[in-house]
N, C-alpha and C positions, 0 to 999 in steps of 0.2 A: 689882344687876341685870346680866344679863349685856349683853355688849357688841354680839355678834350682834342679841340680842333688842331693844337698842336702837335698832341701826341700821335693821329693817325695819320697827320702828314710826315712826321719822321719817319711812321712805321713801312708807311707808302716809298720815301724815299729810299730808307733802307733796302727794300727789297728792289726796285729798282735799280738803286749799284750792286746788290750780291748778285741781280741777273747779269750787269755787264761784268763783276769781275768772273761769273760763271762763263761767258763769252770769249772771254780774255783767257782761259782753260782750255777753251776749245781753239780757240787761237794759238796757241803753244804748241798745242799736242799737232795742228797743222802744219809748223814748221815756222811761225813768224815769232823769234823771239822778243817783239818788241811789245809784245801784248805779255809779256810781264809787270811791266810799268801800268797797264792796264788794272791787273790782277791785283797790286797793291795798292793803287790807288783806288780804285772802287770799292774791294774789299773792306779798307782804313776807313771810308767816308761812310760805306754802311754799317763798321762795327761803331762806330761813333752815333749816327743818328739814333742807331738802337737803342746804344746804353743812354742817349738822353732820353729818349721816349721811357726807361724805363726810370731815369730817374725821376720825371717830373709824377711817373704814377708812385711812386714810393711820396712824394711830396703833399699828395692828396689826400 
């Protein structure tokens, strides 16, 4: 796969879980504490894709 094309779909992914664990915020704040679990795991999965999208551009 190309490498480019790798990097904009992490970036793409990333933001995609920080919108759910942003969801998962307003879920809380509505009174459903189960949208915690929410909050950490979307949040983990998009600080990860991040930091790989940025390391394959430090790679290049």
């Amino acid at each position: 796969m190309n490498e480019q094309w790798m990097i904009r779909e992490n970036y793409v992914g990333s933001v995609i879980f920080g919108i759910l664990a942003l969801g998962g915020i307003f879920g809380v704040y509505a009174g459903n504490l189960i949208h915690l679990f929410t909050i950490i795991a979307s949040g983990s999965v998009s600080w990860a894709l991040w930091y790989e999208a940025k390391q394959i551009e430090k790679q290049q």
